[in-house]
Backbone and ligand atoms as CSV (ligand in chain L), in Angstrom:
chain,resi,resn,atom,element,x,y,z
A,1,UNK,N,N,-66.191,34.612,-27.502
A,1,UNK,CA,C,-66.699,33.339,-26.975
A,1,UNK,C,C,-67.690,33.620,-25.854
A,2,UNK,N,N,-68.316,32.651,-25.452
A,2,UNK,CA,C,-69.604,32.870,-24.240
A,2,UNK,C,C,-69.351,31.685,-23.314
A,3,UNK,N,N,-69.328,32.042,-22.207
A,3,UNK,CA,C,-68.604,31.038,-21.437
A,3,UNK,C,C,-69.909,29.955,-20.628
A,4,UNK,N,N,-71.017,30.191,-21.432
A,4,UNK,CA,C,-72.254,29.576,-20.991
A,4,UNK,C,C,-73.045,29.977,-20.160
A,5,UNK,N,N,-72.616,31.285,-18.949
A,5,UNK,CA,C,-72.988,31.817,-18.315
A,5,UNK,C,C,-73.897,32.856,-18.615
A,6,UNK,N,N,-74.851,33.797,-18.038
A,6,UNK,CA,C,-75.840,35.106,-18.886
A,6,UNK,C,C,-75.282,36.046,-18.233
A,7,UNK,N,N,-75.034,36.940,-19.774
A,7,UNK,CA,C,-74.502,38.025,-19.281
A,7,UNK,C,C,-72.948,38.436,-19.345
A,8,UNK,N,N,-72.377,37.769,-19.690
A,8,UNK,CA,C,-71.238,37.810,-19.608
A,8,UNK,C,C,-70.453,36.975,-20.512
A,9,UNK,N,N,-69.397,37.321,-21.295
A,9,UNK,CA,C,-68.494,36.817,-22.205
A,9,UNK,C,C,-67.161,37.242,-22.236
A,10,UNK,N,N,-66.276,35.909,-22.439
A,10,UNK,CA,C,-65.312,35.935,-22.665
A,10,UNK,C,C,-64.266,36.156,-24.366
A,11,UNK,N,N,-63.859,36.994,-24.459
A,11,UNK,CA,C,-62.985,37.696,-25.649
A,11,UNK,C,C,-61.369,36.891,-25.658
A,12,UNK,N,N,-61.370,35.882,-26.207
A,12,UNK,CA,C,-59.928,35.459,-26.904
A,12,UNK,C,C,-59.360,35.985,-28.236
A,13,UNK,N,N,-58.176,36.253,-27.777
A,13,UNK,CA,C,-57.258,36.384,-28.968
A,13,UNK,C,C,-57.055,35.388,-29.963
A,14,UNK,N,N,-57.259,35.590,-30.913
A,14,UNK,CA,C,-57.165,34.868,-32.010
A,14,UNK,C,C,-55.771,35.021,-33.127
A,15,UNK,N,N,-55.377,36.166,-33.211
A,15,UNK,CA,C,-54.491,36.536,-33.896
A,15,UNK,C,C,-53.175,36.016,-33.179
A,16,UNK,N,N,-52.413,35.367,-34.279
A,16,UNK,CA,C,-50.505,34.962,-33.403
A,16,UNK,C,C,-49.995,36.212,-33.164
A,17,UNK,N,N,-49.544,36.223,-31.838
A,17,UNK,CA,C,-48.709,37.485,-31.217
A,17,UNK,C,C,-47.265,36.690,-31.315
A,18,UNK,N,N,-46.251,36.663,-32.474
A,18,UNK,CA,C,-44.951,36.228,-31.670
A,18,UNK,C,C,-43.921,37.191,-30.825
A,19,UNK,N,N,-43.721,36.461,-29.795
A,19,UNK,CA,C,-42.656,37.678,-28.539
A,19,UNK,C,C,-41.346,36.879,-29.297
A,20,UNK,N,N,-40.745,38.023,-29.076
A,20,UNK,CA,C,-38.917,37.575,-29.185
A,20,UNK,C,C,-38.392,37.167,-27.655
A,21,UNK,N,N,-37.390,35.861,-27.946
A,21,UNK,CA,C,-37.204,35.553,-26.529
A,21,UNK,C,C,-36.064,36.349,-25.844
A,22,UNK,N,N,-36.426,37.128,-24.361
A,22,UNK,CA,C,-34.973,37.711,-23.867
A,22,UNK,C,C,-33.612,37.103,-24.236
A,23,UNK,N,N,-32.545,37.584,-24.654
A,23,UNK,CA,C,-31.025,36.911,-25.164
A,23,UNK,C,C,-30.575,37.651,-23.970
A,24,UNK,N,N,-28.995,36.638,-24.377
A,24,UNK,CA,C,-28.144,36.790,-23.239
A,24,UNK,C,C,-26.551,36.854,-23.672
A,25,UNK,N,N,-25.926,37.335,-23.225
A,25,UNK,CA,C,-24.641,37.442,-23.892
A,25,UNK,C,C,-23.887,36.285,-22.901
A,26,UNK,N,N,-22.864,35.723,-23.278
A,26,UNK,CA,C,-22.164,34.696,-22.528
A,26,UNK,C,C,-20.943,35.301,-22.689
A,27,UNK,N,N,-19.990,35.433,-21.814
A,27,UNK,CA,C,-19.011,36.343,-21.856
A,27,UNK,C,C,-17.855,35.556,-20.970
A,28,UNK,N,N,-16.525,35.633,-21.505
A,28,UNK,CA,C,-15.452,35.004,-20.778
A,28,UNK,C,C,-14.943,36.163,-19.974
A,29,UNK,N,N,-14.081,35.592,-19.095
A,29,UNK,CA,C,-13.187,37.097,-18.038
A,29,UNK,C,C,-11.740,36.526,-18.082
A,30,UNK,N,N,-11.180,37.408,-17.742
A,30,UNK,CA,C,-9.657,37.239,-18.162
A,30,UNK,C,C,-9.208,37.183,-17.050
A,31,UNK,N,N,-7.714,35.691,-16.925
A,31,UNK,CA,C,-7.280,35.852,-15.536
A,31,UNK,C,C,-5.948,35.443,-16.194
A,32,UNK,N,N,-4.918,35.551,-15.063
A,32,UNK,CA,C,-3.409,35.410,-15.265
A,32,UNK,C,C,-2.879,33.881,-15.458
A,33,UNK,N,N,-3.504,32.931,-15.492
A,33,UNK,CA,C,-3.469,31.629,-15.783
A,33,UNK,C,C,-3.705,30.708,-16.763
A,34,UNK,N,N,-4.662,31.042,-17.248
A,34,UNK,CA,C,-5.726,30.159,-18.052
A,34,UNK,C,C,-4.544,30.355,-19.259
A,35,UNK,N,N,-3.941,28.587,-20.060
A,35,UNK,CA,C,-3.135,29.492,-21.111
A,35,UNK,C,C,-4.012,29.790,-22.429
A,36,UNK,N,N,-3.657,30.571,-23.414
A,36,UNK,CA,C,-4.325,30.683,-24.352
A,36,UNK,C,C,-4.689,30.125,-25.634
A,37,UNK,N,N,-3.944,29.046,-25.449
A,37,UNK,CA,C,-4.323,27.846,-26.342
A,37,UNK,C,C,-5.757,27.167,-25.676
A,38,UNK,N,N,-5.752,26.853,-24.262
A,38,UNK,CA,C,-6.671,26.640,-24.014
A,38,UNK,C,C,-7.872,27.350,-24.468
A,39,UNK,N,N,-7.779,28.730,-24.105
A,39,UNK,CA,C,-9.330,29.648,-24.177
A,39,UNK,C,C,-9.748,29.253,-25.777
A,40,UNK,N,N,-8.758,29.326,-26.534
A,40,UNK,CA,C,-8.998,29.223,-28.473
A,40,UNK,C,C,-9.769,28.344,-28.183
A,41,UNK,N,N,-9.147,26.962,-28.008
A,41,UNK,CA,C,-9.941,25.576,-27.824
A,41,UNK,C,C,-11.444,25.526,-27.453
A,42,UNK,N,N,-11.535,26.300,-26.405
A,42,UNK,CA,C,-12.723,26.468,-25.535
A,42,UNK,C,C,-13.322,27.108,-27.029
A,43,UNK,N,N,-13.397,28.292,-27.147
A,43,UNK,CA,C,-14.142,28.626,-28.252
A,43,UNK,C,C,-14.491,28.048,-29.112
A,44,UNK,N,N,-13.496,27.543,-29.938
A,44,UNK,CA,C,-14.085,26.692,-31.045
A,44,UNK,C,C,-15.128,25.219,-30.776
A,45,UNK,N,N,-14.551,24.537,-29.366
A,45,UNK,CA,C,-15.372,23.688,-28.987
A,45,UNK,C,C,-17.124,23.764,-28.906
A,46,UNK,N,N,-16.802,24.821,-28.040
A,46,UNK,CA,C,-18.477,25.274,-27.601
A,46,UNK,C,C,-18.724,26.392,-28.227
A,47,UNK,N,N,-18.547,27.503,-29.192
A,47,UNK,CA,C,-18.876,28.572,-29.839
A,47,UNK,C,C,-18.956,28.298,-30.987
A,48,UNK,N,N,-18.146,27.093,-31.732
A,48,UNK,CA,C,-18.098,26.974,-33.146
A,48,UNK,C,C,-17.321,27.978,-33.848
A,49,UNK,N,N,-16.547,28.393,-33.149
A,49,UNK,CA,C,-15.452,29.393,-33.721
A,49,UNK,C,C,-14.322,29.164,-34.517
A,50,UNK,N,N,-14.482,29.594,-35.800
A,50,UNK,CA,C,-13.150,29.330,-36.485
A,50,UNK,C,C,-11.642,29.241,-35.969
A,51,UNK,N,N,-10.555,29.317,-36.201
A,51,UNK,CA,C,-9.555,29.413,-35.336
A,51,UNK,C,C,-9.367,30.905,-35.356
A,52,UNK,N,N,-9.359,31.622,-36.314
A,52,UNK,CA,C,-9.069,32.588,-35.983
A,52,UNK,C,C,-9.729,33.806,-35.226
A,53,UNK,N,N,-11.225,33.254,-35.730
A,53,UNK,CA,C,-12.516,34.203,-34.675
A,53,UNK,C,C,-12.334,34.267,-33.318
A,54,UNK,N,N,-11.802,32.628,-32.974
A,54,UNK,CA,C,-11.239,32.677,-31.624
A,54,UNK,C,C,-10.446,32.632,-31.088
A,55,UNK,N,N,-9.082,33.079,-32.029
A,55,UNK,CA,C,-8.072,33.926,-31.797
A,55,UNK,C,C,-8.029,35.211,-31.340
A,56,UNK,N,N,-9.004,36.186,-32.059
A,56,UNK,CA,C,-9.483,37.478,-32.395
A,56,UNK,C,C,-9.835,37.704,-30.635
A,57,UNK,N,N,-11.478,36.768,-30.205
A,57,UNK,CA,C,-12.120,36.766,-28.984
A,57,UNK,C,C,-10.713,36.274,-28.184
A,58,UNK,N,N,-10.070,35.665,-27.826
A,58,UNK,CA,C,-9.414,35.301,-26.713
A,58,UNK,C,C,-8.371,36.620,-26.552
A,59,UNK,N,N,-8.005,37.173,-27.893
A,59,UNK,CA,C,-6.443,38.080,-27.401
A,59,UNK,C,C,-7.676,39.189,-27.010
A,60,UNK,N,N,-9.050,39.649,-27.468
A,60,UNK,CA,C,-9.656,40.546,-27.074
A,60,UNK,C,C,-9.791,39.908,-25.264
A,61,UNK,N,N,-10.099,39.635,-24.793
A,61,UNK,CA,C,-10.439,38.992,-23.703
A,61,UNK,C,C,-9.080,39.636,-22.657
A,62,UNK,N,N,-8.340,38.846,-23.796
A,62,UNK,CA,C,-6.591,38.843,-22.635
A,62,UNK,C,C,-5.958,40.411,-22.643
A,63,UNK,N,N,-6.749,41.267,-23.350
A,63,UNK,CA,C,-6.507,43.112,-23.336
A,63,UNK,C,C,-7.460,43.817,-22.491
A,64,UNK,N,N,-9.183,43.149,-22.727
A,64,UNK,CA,C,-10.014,44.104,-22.185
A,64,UNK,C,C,-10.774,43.916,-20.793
A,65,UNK,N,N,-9.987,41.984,-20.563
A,65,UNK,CA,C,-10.685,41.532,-19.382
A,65,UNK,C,C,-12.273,40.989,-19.210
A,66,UNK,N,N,-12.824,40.849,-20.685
A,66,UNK,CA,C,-14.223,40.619,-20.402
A,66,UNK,C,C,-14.177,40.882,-22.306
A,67,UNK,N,N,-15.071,39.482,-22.385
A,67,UNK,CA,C,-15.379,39.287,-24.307
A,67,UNK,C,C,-16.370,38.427,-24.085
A,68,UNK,N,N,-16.777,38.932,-25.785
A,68,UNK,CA,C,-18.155,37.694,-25.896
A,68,UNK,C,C,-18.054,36.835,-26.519
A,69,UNK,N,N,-19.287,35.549,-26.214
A,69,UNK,CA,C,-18.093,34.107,-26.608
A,69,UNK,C,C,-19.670,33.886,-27.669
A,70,UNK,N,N,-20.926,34.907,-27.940
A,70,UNK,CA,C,-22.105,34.740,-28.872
A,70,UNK,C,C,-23.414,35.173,-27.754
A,71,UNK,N,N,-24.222,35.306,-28.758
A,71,UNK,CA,C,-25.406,36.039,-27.733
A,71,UNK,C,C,-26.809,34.768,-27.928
A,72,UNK,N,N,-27.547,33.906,-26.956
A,72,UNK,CA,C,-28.388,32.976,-27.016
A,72,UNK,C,C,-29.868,33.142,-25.881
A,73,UNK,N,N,-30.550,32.357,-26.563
A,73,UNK,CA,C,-31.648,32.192,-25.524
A,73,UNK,C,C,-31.238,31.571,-24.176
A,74,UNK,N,N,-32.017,32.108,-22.923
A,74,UNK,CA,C,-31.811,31.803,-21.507
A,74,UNK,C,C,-31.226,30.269,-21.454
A,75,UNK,N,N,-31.778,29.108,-22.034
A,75,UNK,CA,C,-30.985,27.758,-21.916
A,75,UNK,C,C,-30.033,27.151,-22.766
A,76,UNK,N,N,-30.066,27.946,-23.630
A,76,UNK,CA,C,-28.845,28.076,-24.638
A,76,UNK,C,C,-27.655,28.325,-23.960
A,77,UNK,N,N,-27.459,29.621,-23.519
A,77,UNK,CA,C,-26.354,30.533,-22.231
A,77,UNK,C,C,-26.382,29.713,-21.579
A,78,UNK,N,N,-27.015,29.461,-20.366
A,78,UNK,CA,C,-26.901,28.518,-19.242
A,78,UNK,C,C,-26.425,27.228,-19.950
A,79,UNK,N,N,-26.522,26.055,-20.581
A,79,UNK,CA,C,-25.732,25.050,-21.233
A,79,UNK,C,C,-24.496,25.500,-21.628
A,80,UNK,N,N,-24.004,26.476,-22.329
A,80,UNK,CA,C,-22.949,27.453,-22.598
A,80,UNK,C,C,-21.896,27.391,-20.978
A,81,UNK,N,N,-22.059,28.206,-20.404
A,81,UNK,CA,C,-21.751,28.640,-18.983
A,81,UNK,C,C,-21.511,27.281,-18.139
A,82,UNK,N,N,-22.117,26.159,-18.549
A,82,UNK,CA,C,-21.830,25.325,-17.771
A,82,UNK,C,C,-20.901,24.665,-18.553
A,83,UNK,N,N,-21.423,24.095,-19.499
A,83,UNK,CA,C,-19.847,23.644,-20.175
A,83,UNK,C,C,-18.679,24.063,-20.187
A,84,UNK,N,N,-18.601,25.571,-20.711
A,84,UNK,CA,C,-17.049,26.009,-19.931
A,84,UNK,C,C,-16.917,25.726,-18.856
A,85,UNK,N,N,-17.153,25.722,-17.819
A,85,UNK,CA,C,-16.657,26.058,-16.352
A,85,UNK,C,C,-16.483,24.586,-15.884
A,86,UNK,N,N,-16.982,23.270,-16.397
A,86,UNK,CA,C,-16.990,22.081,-15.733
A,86,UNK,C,C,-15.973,21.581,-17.165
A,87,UNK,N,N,-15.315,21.808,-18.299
A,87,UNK,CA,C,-14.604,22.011,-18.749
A,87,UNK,C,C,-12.744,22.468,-18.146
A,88,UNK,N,N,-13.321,23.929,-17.817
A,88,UNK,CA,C,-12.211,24.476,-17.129
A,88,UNK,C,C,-11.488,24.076,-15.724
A,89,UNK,N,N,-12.714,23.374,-14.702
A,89,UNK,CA,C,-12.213,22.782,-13.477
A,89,UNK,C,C,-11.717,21.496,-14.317
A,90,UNK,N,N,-12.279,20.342,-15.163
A,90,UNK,CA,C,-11.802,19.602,-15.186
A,90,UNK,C,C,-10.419,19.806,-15.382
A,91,UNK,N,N,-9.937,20.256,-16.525
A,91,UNK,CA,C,-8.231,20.496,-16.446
A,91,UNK,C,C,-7.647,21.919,-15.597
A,92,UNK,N,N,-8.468,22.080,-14.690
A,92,UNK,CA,C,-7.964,22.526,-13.297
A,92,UNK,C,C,-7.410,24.282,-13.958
A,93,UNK,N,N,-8.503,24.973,-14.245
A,93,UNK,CA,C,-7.860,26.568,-15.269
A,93,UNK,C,C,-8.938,27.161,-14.263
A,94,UNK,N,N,-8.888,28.374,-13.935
A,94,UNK,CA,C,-9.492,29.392,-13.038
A,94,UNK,C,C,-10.497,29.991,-14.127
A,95,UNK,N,N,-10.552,29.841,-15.547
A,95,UNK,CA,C,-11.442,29.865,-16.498
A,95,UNK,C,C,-12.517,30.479,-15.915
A,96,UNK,N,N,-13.325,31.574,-16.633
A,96,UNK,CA,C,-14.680,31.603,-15.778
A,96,UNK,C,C,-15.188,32.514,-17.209
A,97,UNK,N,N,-16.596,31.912,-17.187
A,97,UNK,CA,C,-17.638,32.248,-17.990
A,97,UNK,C,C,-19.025,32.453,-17.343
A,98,UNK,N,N,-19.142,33.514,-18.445
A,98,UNK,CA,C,-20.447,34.128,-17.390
A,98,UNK,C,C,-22.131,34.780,-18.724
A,99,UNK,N,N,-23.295,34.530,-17.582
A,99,UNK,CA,C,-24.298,34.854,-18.644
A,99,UNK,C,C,-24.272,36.534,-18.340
A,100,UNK,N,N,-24.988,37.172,-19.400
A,100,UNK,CA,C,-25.594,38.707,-18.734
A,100,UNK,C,C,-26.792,39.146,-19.470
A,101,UNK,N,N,-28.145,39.509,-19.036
A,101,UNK,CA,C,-29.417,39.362,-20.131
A,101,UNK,C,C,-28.691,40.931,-20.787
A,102,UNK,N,N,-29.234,40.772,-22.396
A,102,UNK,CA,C,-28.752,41.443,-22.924
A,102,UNK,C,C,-29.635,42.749,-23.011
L,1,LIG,N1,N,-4.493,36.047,-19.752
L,1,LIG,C1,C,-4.244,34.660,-20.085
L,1,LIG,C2,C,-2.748,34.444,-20.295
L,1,LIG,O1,O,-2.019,35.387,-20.410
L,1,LIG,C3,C,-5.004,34.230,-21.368
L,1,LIG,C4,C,-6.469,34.304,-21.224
L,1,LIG,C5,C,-7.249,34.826,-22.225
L,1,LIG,C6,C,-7.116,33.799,-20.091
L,1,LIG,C7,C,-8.637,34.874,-22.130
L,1,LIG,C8,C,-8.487,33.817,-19.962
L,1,LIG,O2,O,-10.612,34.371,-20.888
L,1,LIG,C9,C,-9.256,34.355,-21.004
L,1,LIG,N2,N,-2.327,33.179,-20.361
């Protein structure tokens, strides 16, 4: 392109560059309270987890202290992360979910 000026021109890209967007893992932590009917619930609510997938994730959680609840784009996670946790205060569970870029 020529930006109307002499002497000088401007070069645009024309070709689609698609970037992949940074992901994020959303990850629960394990505490001595929260019961585990609850955490299932939580999963399937906001993860779309079968019962037993989030059977699988919660007893992993309640052994290793830290599981993943799916891996999403930056406002995906963050909507994620907030729903558990304003979830978990509402019926009063020490619950805690967390983002981490992957
Ligand atoms: N450890 C909890 C219990 O024994 C269960 C639990 C599992 C809590 C996963 C939190 O993210 C969690 N009731």
């Amino acid at each position: 392109d020529d930006d109307g000026r002499q002497g000088t021109a401007i070069i645009t890209r024309t070709k689609t560059r698609t970037k992949r967007p940074n992901l994020y893992r959303v990850l629960l932590l394990n505490d001595d309270y929260t019961p585990m009917e609850f955490v299932i619930h939580v999963l399937e609510r906001f993860f779309n987890k079968s019962r037993e997938d989030a059977t699988r994730v919660m007893l992993h959680v309640h052994h290793n202290g830290v599981g993943e609840c799916g891996i999403f784009t930056y406002e995906i996670a963050e909507t994620k992360v907030t729903q558990v946790m304003d979830f978990a205060r509402k019926h009063q569970h020490p619950l805690q979910c967390v983002m981490e870029k992957k």
